[in-house]
N, C-alpha and C positions, 0 to 999 in steps of 0.2 A: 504493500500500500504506500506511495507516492503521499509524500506532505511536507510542503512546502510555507515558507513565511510569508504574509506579504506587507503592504506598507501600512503606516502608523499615523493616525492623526490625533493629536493632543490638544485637551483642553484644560482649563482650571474650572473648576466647578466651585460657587462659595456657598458659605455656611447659612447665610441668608441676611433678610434686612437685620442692619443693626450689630450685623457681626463683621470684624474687620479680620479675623484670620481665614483662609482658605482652609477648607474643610477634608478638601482630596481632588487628587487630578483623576480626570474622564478619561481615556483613549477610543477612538473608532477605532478596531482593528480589524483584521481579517486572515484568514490561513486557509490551508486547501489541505479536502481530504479528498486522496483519488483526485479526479479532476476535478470536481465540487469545490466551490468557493464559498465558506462560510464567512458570516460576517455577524459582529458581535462589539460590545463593551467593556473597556475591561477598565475597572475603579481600581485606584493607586493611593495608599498612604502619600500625604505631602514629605514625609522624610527621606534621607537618601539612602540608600542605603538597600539590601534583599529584604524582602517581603514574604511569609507566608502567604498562600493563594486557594482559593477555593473556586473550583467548577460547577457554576449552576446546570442543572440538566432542565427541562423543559418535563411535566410530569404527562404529555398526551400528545397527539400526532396536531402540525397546522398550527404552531404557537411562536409568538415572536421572543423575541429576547427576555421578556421584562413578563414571560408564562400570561398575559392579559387575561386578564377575566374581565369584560366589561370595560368600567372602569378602571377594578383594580389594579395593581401592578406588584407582583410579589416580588418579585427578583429586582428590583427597581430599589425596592424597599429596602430590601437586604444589603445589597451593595454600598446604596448612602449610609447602611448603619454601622458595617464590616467595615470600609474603606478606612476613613476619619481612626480606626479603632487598632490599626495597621494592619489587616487584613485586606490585600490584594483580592478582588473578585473578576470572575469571565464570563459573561454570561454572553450568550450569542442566541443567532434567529435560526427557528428547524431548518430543514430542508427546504427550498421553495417559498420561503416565507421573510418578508422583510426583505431583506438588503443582501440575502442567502440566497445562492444559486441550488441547481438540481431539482428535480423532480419531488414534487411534492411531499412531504412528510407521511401523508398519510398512506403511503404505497411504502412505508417504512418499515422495516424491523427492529427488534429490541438489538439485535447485531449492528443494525445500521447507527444506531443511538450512541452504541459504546465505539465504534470506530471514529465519530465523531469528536466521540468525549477523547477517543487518542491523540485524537492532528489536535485537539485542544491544548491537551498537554503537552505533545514534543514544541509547539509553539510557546507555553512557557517557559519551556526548560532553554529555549534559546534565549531569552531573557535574563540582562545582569540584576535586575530590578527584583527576579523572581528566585527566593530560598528553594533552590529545587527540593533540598528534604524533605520540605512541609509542603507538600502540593497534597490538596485535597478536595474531594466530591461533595457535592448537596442536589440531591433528586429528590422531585417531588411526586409519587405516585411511580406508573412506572418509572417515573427517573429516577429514581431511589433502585428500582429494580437494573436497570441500566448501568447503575453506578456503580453495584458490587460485580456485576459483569467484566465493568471495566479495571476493578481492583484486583480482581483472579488472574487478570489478565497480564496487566504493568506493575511490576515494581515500583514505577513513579508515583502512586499512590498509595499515601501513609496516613488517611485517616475519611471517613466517609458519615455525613450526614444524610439520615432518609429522614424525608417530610411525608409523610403519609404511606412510607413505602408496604405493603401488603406481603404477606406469608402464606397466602395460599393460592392456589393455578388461579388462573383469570378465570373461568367458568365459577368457579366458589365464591371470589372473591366479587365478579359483576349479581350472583344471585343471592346472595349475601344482601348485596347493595341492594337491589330491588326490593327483598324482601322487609328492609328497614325500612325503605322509603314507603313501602304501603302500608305497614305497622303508624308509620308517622302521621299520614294521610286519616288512619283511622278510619279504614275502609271495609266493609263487612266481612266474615270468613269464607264465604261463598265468591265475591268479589277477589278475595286475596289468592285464593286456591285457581281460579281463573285465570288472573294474572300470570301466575307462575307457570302456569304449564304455558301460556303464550308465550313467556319467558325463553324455556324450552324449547320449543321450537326456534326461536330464534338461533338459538345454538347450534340448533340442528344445519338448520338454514345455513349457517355462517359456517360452516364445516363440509357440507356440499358445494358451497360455495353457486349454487344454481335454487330458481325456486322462488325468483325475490317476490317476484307479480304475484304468486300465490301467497308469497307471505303478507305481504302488504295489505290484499283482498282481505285476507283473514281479518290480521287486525286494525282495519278500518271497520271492518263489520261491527264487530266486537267493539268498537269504541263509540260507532256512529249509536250502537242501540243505547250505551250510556248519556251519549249526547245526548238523543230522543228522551229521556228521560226528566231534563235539567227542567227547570222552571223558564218559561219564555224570558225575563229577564236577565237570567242568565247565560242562555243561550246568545241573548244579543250582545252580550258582550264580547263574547269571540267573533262578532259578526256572522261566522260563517263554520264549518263543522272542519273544514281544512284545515283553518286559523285554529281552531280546537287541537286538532288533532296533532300540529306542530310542534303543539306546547304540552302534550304530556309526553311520559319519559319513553312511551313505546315507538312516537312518531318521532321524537327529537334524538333517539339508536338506531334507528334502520338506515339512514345514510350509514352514520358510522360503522355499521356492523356490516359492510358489503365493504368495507376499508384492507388491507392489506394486517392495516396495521392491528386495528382492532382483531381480525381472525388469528394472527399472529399471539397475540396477547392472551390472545381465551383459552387457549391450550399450555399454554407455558409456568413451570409449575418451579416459584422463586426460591423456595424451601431448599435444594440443596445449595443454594449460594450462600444463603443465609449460616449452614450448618457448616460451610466452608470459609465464613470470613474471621481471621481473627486479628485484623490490626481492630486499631479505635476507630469505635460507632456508637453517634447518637442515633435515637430511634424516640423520631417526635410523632405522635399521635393527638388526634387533637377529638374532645371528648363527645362531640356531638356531629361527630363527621360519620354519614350514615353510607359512605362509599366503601371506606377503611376503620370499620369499626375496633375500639380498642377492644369490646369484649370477645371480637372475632378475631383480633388478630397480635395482639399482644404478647399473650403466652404462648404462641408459636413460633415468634420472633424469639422471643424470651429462653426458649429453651432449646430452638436451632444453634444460639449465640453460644449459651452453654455446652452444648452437643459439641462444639468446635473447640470449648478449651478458650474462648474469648473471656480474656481477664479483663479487658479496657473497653467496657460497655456500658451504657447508658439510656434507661427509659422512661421518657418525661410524655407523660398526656398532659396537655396543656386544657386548662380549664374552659370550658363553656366556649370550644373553638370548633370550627366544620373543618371540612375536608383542605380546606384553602388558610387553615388557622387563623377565618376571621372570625369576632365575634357579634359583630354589629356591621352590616354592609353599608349603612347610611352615612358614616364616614371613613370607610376605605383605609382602615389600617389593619395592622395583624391583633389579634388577642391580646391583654396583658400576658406579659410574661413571655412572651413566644421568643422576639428576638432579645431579649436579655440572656435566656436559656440558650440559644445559637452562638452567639457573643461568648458568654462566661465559658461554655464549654470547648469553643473554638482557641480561646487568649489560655486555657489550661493547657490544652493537647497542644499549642504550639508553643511553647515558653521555652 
């Protein structure tokens, strides 16, 4: 695999109104994996000197550097809190997305993820600015899964952060997820047992990889009779059974689940990485994240980690946080507590 450096653009980023010291310098940067030309951010302590450095991973297929949710901006967040803190950060745009050449992400694999995360790395290690010792990983979902890939793989990785990373195959870990989400909904037993086996099928579907027309028939059926059911004012406010059908979770998966990526992920089963990693790892979970629940996936982490002989391990469920560790969307920051616990445990492992 060909990877190569390429050029560097620098900025000063400041601390805000009213502050007169710079807070961390910004770079545009970019590097090539294979012929793919990624392109990405990378946040610098103001000091001179090497740096520890940590690799943001992108936790889902179609995400830009800064993981966007909406508004939000996780990886954004992290960087201005890391950097200032002397912690060098990388974060870059998937495949196809952003400022990032190649073929779209979501025709991705969990393979393509961690080759990624390599040309990330040998592109720090060309850096005098970068403590090659302390180069390390932060994935979110499967990036978190991608990340221990990429630690099995490179000695250049000495320490790994998962944000929501999961413990069981993707088929457990998406019906899992389902299943909490209709529990949440407070949807009838008869409703809920319906759902699941649609679920089902889905899986089915995405593993023939043929089928999709039929599937989709199905469940619009299935969903149009629930529409029919709503009360006419509630019905108009989706305007239309389509616009309904968009916005629940069966119609907002079936693109995704005809993706590369996503069939790729529903089969793939994280546990022995887990039961294979034993440099330092945090393992943040956050306590009302109904994707990566902690009561489903905690002590499977927990005792993979053990299973390995992992003496330098750590696992924090951050309070009253969802899968995105926020805890209030209505102003766009992480939970209390989230990046203090990133922070603290990051300036320990590298000191």
């Amino acid at each position: 695999m060909q990877r190569n450096i390429f050029i560097i653009v620098t900025f000063l980023v400041f601390g805000g109104i009213g502050q007169e010291k710079l807070s961390f310098i910004q770079e545009e940067v970019s590097f090539k994996v294979g012929n793919i030309v990624l392109a990405g951010t990378l946040s610098l302590p103001l000091e001179d000197g090497s740096h520890p450095a940590l690799i943001l991973i992108t936790g889902g297929s179609n995400r830009n550097r800064d993981d966007q949710v909406g508004r939000f901006k996780p990886f954004k967040l992290i960087a201005e809190y890391l950097a200032p803190k002397g912690i060098a950060v990388l974060r870059f745009d998937d495949r196809g997305v952003g400022k990032s050449e190649g073929e779209n992400s979501r025709n991705s694999t969990l393979e393509d993820f961690r080759d990624d995360v390599l040309a990330a790395i040998d592109f720090l290690k060309g850096r005098d600015d970068i403590d090659h010792s302390k180069i390390g990983l932060m994935g979110h979902c499967a990036g978190a899964i991608a990340g221990l890939m990429t630690a099995q793989e490179s000695k250049d990785v000495h320490f790994v952060v998962s944000m929501a990373g999961y413990g069981r195959n993707g088929e457990e870990t998406l019906y899992m997820a389902k299943m909490r989400g209709l529990q949440a909904m407070k949807v009838s037993e008869k409703e809920m047992n319906e759902r699941l086996e649609l679920e089902k099928l889905v899986y089915k579907t995405m593993r023939k990889k043929q089928g999709w027309k039929e599937l989709e028939d199905t469940l619009k059926n299935y969903m149009r009779t629930k529409f029919n059911t709503f009360p006419e004012e509630k019905r108009n406010r989706y305007k239309d059974f389509e616009r309904y059908f968009s916005r629940t979770s069966e119609g907002n998966f079936l693109d995704l689940a005809q993706t590369t990526y996503y069939q790729h992920v529903l089969d793939f089963d994280p546990l022995p990485l887990w039961q294979n990693t034993t440099l330092p790892v945090l393992v943040l979970l956050g306590e009302r994240d109904m994707a990566v629940h902690p009561e489903d996936h905690e002590a499977i982490i927990t005792n993979a980690l053990k299973m390995a002989g992992n003496k330098d391990f750590a696992v924090k469920v951050v309070h009253e946080a969802d899968h995105y560790f926020v805890k209030d969307w209505s102003i766009l920051k992480f939970a209390p507590g989230f990046l203090e616990a990133v922070g603290d445990w990051l300036l320990k492992i590298t000191e």
